[in-house]
C-alpha positions in Angstrom: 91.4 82.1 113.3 89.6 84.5 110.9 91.5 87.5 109.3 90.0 90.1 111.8 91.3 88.1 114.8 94.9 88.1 113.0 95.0 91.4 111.9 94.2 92.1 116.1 96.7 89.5 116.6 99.4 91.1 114.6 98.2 94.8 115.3 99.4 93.9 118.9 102.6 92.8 118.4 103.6 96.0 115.7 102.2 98.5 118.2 103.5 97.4 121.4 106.9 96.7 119.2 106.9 99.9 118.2 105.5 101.7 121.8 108.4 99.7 123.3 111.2 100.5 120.9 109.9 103.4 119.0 111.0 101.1 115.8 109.1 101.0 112.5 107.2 97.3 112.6 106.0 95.8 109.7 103.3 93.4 109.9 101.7 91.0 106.8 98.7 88.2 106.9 99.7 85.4 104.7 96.9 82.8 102.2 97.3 80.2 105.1 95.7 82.2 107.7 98.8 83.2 109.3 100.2 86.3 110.0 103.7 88.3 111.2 105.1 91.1 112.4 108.9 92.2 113.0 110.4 95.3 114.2 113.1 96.8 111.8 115.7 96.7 115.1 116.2 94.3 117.4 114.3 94.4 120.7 115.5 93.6 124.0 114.9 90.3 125.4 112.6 91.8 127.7 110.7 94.1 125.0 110.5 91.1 122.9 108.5 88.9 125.2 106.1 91.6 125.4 105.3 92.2 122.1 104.9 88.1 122.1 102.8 88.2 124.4 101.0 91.4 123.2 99.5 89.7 120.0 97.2 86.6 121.4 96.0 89.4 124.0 94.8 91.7 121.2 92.8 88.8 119.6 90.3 90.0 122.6 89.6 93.3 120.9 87.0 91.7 118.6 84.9 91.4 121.4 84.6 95.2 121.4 85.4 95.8 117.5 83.6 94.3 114.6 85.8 94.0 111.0 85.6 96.6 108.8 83.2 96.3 105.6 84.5 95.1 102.3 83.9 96.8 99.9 81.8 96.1 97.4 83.5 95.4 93.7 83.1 97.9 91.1 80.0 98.1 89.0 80.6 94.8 86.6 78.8 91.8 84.2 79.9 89.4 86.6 78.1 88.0 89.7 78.6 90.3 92.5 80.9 88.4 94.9 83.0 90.5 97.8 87.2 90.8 96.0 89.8 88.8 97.4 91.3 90.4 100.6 95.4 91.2 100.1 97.9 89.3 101.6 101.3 89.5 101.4 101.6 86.4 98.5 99.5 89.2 96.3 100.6 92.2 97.3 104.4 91.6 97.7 107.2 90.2 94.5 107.1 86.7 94.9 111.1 86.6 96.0 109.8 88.8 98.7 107.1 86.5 99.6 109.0 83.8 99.6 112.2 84.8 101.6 109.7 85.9 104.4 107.9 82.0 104.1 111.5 80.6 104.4 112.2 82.8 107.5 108.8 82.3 108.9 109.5 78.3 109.0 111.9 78.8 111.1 110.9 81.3 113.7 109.3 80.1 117.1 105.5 80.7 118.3 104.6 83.3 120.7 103.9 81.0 123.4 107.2 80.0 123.3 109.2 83.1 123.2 107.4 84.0 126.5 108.1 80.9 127.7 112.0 81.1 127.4 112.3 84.4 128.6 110.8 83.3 131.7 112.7 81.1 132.3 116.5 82.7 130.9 119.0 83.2 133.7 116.9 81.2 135.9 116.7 77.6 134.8 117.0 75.9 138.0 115.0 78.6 140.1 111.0 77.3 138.9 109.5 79.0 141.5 110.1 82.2 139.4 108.6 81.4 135.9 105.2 81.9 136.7 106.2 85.6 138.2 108.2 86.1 135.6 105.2 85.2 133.1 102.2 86.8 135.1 104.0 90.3 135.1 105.3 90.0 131.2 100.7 89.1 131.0 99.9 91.9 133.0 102.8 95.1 130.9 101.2 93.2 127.4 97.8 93.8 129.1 98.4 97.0 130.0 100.3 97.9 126.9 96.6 96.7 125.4 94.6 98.5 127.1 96.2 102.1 126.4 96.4 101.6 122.7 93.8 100.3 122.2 92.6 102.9 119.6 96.1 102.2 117.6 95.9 98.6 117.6 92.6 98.7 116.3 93.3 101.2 113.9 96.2 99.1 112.7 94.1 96.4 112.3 91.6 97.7 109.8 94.6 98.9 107.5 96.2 95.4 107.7 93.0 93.6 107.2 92.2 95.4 103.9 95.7 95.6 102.6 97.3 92.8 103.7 100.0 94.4 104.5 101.3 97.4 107.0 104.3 99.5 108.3 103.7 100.8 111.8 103.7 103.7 112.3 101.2 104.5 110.0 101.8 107.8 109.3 104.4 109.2 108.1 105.2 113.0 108.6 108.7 114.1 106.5 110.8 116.8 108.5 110.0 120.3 107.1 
């Protein structure tokens, strides 16, 4: 995937993280191509499959919405080549860096935390999986659709920083 289609795909999983839970997510794009996003507090099982599935859904957005421009280096000698795009290896200390790469290993694809909330509590009852997994498609959908604005605007700060903490603005109680 190309780092516009992660920053959609990670976009989608902070917002709907933070729509659902009203939780500060942070999201990062990594030098392998990769991305992640976590909410600072735990999600229900429920609200957790959704942001899962909320993230491949987004990737659909750049359809609709090209990457933002790069801007182009500062006036200098050297050949005029577009700057290496931030990602969290560049932007974060590298103990940061790497304790997120350690806990990234081990987490699970999106795919499959869908997958097992489908199925929890009803292992031996089949028939229900695909219901289960249709309406979890059709709330991410939805949840895609009506933030669509955020998501997107999400996406350009975490394409040309590498980095981002959802919401993104801040407002400090007067």
């Amino acid at each position: 995937m190309n780092r516009w289609i992660v920053s959609l795909h990670e976009a989608g999983h902070a917002v709907a993280a933070l729509v659902l839970s009203g939780t500060r997510v942070v999201a990062t794009l990594h030098e392998n191509g990769g991305g992640a996003a976590w909410p600072l507090e735990e999600l229900s099982p429920t609200d957790a499959a959704i942001m899962a599935a909320a993230g491949p859904l987004a990737e659909a957005l750049a359809d609709r919405h090209t990457a933002p421009e790069i801007p182009p280096p500062v006036a200098s000698k050297e050949p005029c080549f577009p700057p290496a795009l931030p990602t969290l290896e560049s932007a974060a200390t590298v103990e940061t860096a790497g304790k997120l790469k350690r806990e990234l290993a081990q987490a699970v694809s999106d795919h499959v935390v869908v997958a097992r909330w489908c199925i929890a509590g009803i292992e031996k009852q089949p028939e229900r999986w695909s219901q289960r997994h249709a309406w979890i498609q059709t709330l991410a959908k939805r949840l895609i659709r009506s933030h669509e604005k955020s998501i997107v605007e999400v996406a350009r700060v975490l394409y040309q920083r590498g980095v981002v903490s959802v919401p993104l603005d801040e407002r400090n109680a007067s």
